[in-house]
N, C-alpha and C positions, 0 to 999 in steps of 0.2 A: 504494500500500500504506500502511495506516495506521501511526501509532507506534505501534512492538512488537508490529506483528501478525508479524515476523520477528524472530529471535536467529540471530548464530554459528551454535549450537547445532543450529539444522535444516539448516543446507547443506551438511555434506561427514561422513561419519566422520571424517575427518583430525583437524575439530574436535576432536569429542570427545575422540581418542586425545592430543592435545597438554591437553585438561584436563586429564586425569588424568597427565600427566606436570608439572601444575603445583598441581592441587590434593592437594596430600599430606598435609597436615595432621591431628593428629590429636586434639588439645587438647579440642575440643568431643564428641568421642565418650569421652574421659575425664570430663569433665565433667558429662556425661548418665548418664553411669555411676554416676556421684556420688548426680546427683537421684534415679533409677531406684531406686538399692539399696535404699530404705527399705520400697518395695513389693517386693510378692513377685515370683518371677516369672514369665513366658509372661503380660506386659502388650503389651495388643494398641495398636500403634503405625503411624501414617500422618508420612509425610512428601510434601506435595505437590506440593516443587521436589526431586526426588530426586536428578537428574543422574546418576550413571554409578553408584550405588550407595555412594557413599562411606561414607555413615552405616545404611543399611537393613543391609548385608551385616555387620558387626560385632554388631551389635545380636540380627540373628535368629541369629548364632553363639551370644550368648550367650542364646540358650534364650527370646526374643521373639516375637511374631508380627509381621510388619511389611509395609503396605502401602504402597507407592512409586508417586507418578503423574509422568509426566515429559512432556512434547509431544515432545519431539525422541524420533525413532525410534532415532538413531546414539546418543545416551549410553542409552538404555535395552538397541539390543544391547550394547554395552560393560557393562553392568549385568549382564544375561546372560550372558558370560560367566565374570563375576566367581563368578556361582550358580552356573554347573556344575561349578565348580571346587570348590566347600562340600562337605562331607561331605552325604547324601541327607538327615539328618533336618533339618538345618540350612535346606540349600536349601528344602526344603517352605515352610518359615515364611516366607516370600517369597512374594508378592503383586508384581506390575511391571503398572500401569496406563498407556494412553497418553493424554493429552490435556490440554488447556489448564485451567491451575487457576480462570482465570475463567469461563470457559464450562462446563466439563466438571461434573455435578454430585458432591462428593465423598461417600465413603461414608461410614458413621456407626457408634457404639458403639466409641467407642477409649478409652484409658487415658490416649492421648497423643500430643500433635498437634507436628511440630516444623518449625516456620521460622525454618532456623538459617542460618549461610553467607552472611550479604547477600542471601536471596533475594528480600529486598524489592525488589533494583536491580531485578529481573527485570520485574517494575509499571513503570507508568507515572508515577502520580500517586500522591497519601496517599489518594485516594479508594478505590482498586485496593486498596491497602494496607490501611486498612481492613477491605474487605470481607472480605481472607484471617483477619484476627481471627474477624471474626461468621462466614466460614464455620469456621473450626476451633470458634468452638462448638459448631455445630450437629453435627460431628463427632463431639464430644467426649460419654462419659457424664457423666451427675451429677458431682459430682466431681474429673474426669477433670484433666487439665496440658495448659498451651503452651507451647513453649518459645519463645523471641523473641529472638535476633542479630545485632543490626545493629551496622557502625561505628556512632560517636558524635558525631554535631554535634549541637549546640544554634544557637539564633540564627538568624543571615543565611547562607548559601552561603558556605562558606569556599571563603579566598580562590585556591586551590590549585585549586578547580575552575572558576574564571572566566577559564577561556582567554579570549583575542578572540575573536569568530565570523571561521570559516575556518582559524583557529589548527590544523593538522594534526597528529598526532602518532603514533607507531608506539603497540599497543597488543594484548594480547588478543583472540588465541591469537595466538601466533608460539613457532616452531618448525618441529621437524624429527622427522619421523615413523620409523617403526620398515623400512616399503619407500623410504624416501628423499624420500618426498614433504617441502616445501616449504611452510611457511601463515605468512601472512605478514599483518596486520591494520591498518588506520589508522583512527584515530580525528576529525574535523573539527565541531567546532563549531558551532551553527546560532546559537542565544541560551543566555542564560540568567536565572532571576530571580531576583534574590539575595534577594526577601524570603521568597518563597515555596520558594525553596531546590529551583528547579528548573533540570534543565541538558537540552539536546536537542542530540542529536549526527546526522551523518551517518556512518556507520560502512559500511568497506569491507573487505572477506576476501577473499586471494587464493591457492589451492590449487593448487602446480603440482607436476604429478607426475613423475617421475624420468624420463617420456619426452616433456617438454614439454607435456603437455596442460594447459591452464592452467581451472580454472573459478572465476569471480569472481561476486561479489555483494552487492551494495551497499543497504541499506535504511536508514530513519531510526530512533533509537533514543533514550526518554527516562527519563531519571533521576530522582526524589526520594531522597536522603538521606534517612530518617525519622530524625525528634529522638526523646531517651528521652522528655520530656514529651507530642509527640503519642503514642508507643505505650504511656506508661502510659493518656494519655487511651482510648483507644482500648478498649484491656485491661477499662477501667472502665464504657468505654457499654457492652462487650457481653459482658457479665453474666462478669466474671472477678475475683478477689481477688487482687493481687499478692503471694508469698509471698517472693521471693527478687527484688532487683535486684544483678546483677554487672558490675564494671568490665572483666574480661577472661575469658579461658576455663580461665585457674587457679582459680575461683572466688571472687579477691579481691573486697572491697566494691564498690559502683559508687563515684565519686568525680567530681566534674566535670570533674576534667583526666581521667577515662578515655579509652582508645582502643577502648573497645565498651561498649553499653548490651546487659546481657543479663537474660530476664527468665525467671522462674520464675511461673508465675500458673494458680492453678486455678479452674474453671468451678462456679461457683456453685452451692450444691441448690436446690431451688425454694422459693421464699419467701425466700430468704438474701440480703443488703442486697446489693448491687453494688458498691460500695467496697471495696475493697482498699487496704493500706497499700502504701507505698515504702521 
């Protein structure tokens, strides 16, 4: 199996149910809220690392249209049922696509395109990464926004991430589920390249259920950290004007010692210089 042709995220429900008992946060759907207000509203909105709904369900509460693509079938039902739960006119505005955001070709004519959450980690390479820019163009109308948050390295591979290879270590999802089940995650080391600011893991999940059945699965998994510098690059080859750079998801300045590079950047009209400020 190739790297990150597998996540977590497609082997068990458990998974998914232990995210969302970790991913809670809610910073960044304030924050968009922020950006969003100036425009009117029922702006039609894609997110194409969705995961269990965290951000789509908020959004189309507040009176959006919103389309979400996820590969994993288990955080998309989790997603589901977060919608039937919505009042009916709310739930409508909900859109749940299944498939891989490289492969799978996205839809187009949005307001607004958001890769928010690390969902860079989800990529392999800056190359991967990239492409999710130029495809939220192609997305996007005239116009239109991306949103972009990632932690914040600059430079060489910090040094927090240079286990030795073999180095093991407990890691995401762990936990303990709602029937009793058990998930339990380690993390091992393969290399990494500190110029290039890449780390490749072996990564192992094991799901035992409250009557011992145990189901494990092990695949290879790779990292890039994206710098703010490659993703304003990035921003700029494909045809977007940076409007806003943020250091956190309070909306503070960006600043170097930041612990997030977040970017606010709209999509070009045609003819319009491709440069954007910082």
């Amino acid at each position: 199996m190739g790297v990150n042709e597998s996540m977590a995220y497609d082997m068990d429900a458990h998974v998914a149910e232990i995210y969302d008992q970790i991913e809670t946060y809610t910073d960044d759907v304030a924050l968009l809220r922020q950006l969003i207000a100036p425009k009117a509203l029922g702006q039609r909105i894609f997110e194409p690392f969705c995961g269990t709904g965290r951000i789509v369900v908020p959004l189309a509460e507040d009176g959006h249209e919103v389309v979400g693509m996820e590969r994993s079938r288990h955080m998309l039902d989790r997603a589901r049922s977060k919608i039937a739960e919505l009042p009916e006119d709310a739930g409508r505005r909900i859109t749940l696509l299944e498939g891989d955001v490289l492969t799978t070709p996205w839809p187009e004519g949005f307001d607004l395109v958001l890769l928010g959450g690390n969902c860079f980690y989800d990529v392999a390479s800056a190359e991967e990464q990239e492409r999710c820019i130029a495809m939220a163009n192609a997305a996007l109308k005239p116009g239109g926004h991306v949103y972009v948050d990632n932690d914040h390295m600059e430079g060489d591979l910090d040094p927090a991430w240079r286990r030795p290879p073999g180095a093991v270590v407990k890691s995401f999802p762990d936990g303990t589920c709602a029937d009793g089940a058990q998930v339990e995650a380690t993390t091992e080391t393969v290399w990494y390249d500190v110029a290039r600011r890449l780390v490749r893991y072996r990564r192992t999940v094991t799901v035992t259920s409250p009557d011992g059945t145990v189901n494990q699965k092990e695949w290879t998994e790779q990292c890039h950290p994206p710098s703010k510098s490659e993703v304003a690059s990035w921003l700029e080859h494909n045809g977007f004007a940076i409007e806003q750079v943020y250091g956190d998801r309070l909306g503070n300045p960006y600043r170097d010692t930041s612990d997030r590079a977040i970017f606010w950047a709209r999509k070009n009209e045609a003819g319009e210089s491709q440069r954007g400020g910082t």
